[in-house]
C-alpha positions in Angstrom: 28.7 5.8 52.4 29.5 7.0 48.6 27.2 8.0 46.1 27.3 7.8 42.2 25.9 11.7 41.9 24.3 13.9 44.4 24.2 12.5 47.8 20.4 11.9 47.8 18.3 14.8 49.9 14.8 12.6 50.0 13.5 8.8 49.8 12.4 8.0 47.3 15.3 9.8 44.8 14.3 12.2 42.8 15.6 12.8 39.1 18.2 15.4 40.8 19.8 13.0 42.9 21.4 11.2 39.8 23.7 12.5 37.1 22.4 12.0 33.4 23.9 8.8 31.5 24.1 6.8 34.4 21.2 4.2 34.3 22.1 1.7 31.9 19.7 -1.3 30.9 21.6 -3.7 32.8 20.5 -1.8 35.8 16.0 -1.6 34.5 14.6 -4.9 35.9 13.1 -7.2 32.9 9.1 -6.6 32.4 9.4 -3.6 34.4 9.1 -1.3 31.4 5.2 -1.8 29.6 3.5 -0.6 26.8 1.5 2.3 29.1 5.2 3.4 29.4 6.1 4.1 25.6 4.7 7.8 24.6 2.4 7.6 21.8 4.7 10.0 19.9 7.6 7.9 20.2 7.2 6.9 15.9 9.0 3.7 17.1 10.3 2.5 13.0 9.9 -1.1 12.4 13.3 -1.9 12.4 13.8 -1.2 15.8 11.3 -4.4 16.4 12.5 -8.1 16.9 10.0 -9.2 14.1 10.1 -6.1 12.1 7.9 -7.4 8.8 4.9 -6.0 9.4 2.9 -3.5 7.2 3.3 0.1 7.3 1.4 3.0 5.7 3.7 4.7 3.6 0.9 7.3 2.2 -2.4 8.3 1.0 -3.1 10.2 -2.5 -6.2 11.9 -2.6 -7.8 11.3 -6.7 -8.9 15.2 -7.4 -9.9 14.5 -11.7 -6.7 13.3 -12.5 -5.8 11.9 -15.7 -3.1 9.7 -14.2 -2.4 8.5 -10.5 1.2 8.1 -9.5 2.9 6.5 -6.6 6.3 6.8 -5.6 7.5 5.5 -2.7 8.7 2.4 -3.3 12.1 2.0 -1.9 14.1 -1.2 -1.7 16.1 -0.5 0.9 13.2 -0.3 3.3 10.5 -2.4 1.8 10.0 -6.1 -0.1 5.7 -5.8 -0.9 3.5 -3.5 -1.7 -0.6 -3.2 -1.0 -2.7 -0.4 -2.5 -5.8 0.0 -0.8 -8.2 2.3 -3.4 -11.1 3.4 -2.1 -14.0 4.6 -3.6 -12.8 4.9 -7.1 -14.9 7.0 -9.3 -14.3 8.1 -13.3 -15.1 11.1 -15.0 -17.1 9.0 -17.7 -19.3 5.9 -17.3 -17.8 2.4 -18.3 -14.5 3.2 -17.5 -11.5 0.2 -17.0 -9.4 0.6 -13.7 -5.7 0.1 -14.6 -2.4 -0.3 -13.8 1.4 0.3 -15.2 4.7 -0.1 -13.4 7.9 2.2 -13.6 11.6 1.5 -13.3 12.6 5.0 -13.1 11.2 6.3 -10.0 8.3 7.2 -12.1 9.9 9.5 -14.8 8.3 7.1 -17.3 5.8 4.3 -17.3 6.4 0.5 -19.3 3.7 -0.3 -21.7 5.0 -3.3 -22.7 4.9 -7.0 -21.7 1.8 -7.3 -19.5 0.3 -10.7 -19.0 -3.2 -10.5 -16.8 -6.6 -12.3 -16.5 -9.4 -10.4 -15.0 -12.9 -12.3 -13.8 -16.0 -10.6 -12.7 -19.4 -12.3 -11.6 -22.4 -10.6 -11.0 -22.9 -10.9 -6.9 -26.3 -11.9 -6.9 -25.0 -14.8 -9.5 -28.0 -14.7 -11.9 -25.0 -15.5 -14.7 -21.7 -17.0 -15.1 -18.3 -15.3 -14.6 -16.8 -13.2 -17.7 -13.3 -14.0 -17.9 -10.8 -11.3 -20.2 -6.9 -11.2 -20.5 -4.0 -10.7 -22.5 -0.4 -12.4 -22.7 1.0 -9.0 -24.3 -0.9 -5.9 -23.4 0.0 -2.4 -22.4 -1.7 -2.4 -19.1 -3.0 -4.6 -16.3 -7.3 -4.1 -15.7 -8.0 -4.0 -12.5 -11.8 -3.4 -12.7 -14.3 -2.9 -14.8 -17.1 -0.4 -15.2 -16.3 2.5 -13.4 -19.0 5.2 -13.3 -19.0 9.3 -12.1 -21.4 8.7 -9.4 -19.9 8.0 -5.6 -22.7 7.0 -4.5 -24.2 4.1 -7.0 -21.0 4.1 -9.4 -17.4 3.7 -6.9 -15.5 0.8 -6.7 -12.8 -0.4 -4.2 -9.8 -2.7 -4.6 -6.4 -4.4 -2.6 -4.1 -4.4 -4.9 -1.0 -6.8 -3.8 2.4 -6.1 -5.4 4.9 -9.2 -4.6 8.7 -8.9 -4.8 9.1 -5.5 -7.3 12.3 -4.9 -6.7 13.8 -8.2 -7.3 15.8 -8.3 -10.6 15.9 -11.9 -10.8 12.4 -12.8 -11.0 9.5 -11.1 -13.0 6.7 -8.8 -11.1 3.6 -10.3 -9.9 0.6 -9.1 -8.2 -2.8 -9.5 -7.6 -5.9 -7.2 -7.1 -9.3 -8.0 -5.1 -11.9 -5.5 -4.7 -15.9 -4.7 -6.2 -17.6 -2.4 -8.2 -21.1 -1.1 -8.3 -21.2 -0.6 -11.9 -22.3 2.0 -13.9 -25.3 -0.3 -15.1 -26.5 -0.4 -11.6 -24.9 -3.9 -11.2 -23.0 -4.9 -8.5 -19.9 -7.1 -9.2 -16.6 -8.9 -7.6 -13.4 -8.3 -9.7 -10.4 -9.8 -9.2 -7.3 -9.7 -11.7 -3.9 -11.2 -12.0 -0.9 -9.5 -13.8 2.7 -9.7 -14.2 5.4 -8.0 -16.0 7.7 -10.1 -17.8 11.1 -8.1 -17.6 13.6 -8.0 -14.9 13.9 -4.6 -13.7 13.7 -3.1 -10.2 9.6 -1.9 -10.6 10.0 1.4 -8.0 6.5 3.0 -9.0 2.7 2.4 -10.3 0.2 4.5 -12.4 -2.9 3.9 -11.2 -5.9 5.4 -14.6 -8.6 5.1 -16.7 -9.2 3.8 -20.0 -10.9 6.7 -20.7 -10.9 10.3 -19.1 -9.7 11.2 -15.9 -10.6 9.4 -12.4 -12.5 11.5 -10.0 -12.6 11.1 -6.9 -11.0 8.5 -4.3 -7.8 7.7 -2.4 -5.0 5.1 -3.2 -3.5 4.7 1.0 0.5 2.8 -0.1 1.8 0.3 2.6 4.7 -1.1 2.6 6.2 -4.5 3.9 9.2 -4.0 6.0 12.2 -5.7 5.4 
């Protein structure tokens, strides 16, 4: 009988005994191919997935006593939302306001103009009522209150959730979630909401201080695939 390659010299066939290119996926039985079978190295993009919306890490900045945090990154083409996950925020000087500005130049510049955000804290052991601050027209969004130089007593951590950025037919919105342990030894929730009331394509944030530089922590960027 005929053979597509090499007449076969063994049973079972061996990789030799067939020419390259010939085993299509019509010819791989369904379910025989299993996740044990995918290398771990493959770096499989979502795209390639049949529900490809799922988050991806994007990257991780490293706060080394920086006056400013910047993140790039953001690219419409691949991406709809945003989450930035900052860990373990700590500021050169006590007291210090977490905050945020957006860019719609890659992050040559950065808006500070036409903010709208409410912030609420509440002491976690809830010996007092909520504090409430905002702004229909500010410069920045605050994120968190009361940042302090101390990693160990003074840190704070947030989510920070950016919806739709890129859409020029609706403003920005986003959200942030996270706690502080305050510079006053007080342990708090924050949570903030913000939008930007212009419709531009928002392709970067500046993450900084009210006052002074932050310290240490890490902002990791995910993205949500289109």
């Amino acid at each position: 009988m005929g053979y597509i390659g090499s007449t076969p010299t063994a049973v079972p066939l061996t990789g030799s005994d067939l020419a390259d290119s010939i085993i299509t996926s019509a010819k791989i039985a369904d379910g025989t191919i299993v996740n044990a079978d995918v290398n771990a190295s493959a770096a499989i993009v979502s795209t390639k997935l049949a529900t490809p919306s799922i988050w991806t890490s994007i990257s991780t900045t490293t706060i080394s006593n920086d006056a400013t945090v910047d993140i790039t990154g953001l690219d419409s083409t691949k991406y709809t939302d945003y989450k930035f996950i900052c860990r373990g925020i700590t500021s050169a000087n006590e007291a210090v306001v977490f905050q945020l500005q957006l860019s719609d130049d890659a992050g040559s510049t950065f808006e500070t103009t036409s903010y709208a955000y409410i912030h609420k804290s509440e002491i976690m052991d809830a010996t007092e009522a909520a504090s409430r601050t905002g702004s229909a027209s500010s410069d920045v969004c605050n994120l968190m209150f009361g940042l302090g130089s101390v990693a160990s007593t003074d840190s704070a951590s947030c989510v920070v959730d950016l919806i739709d950025p890129h859409s020029t037919s609706q403003f920005t919105y986003g959200f942030s979630v996270g706690a502080t342990n305050r510079d006053d030894d007080t342990e708090h929730g924050e949570n903030s909401w913000f939008q930007r009331y212009v419709l531009v394509d928002h392709d970067a944030v500046r993450f900084k201080g009210n006052a002074g530089n932050l310290k240490t922590g890490t902002i990791e960027l995910l993205g949500l695939a289109i």
